[in-house]
C-alpha distance (Angstrom), angle and dihedral (degrees) to the residues before:
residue distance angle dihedral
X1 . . .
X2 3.62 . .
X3 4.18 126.4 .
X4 3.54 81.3 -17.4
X5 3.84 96.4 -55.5
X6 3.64 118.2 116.2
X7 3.71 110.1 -143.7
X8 3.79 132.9 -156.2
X9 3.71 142.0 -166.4
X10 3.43 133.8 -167.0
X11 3.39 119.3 -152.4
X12 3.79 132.3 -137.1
X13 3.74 97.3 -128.6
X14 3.67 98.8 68.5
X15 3.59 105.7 36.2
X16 3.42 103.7 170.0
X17 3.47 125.2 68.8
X18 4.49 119.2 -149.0
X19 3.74 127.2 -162.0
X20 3.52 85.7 -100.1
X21 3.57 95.3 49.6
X22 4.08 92.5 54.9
X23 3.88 90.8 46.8
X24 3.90 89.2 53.8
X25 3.45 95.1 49.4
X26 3.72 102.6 38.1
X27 3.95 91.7 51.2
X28 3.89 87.2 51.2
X29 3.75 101.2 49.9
X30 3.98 86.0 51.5
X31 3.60 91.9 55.8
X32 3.83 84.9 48.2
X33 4.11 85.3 56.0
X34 3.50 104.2 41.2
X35 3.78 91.9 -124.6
X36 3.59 88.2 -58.8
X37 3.76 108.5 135.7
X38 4.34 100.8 -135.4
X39 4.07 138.4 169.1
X40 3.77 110.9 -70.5
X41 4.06 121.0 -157.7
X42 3.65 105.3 -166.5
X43 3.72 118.9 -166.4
X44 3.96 102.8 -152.3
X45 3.67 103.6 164.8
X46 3.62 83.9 111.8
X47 3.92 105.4 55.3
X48 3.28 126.3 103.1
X49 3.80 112.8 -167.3
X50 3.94 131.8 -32.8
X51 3.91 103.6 -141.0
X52 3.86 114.7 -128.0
X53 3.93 102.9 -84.5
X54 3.58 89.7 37.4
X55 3.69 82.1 64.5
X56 3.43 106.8 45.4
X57 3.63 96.6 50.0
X58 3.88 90.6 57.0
X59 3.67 90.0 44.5
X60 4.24 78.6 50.0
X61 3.99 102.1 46.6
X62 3.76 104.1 20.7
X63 3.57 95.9 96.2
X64 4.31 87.4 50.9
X65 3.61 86.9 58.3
X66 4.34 106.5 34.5
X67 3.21 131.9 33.5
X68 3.92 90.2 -148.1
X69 3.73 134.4 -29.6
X70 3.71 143.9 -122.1
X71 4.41 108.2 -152.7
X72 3.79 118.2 -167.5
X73 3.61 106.2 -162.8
X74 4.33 116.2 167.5
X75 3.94 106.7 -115.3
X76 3.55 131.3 56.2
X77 4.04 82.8 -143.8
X78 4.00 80.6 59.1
X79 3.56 94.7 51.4
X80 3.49 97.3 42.2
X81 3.74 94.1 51.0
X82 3.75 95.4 45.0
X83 4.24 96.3 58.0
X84 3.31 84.0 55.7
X85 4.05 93.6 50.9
X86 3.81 88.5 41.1
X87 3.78 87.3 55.6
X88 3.44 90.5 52.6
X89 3.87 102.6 45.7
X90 3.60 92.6 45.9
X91 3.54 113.0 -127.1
X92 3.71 115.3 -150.0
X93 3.83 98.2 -138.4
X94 3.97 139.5 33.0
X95 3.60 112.4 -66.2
X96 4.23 135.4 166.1
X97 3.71 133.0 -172.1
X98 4.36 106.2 -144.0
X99 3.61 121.2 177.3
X100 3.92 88.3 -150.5
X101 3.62 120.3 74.8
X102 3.73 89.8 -148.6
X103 3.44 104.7 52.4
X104 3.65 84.8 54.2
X105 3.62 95.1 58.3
X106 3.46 87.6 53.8
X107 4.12 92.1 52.2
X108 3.73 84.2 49.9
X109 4.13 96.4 50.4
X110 3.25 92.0 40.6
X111 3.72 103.7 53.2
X112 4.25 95.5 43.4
X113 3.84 112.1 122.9
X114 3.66 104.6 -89.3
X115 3.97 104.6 20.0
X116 3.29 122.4 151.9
């Protein structure tokens, strides 16, 4: 948690992410906010997939944990594709795909409870 923005990485050696794997890390970055729904800037140029019920329970608790979130994936094609999945699946909070890291940030910043 930084300037009120939690941020997230995913690294390259564990690509994919299980059901498990989004419960685990979901539960944790609560505990990290107190409860507190905040910003979220996550860095996915290194994930791989998210299998089906990995997906659907972030798609379900998400919102309990962020009050909207910044995605870097690494193609425009990528991001491009994926606001039109997001539209689709119906995520319950804000949420953009940026191909810049710092333009995200400023998404993030700029969208905390209270910004200027």
């Amino acid at each position: 948690l930084h300037d009120g923005v939690l941020y997230g990485k995913h690294l390259p050696d564990t690509p994919n992410v299980t059901l498990e794997d989004a419960i685990h890390v979901l539960h944790k970055l609560k505990e990290m906010t107190g409860g507190d729904p905040v910003p979220f800037l996550f860095d996915g140029r290194g994930l791989g997939w998210l299998n089906m019920d990995a997906r659907a329970y972030v798609r379900a608790n998400a919102p309990d944990v962020f009050s909207h979130a910044a995605v870097v994936v690494k193609h425009e094609l990528i991001r491009r594709l994926s606001h039109a999945f997001l539209g689709i699946a119906g995520m319950d909070m804000p949420i953009q795909l940026f191909t810049n890291e710092e333009d995200a940030w400023n998404y993030a910043v700029g969208n905390r409870t209270g910004a200027a």
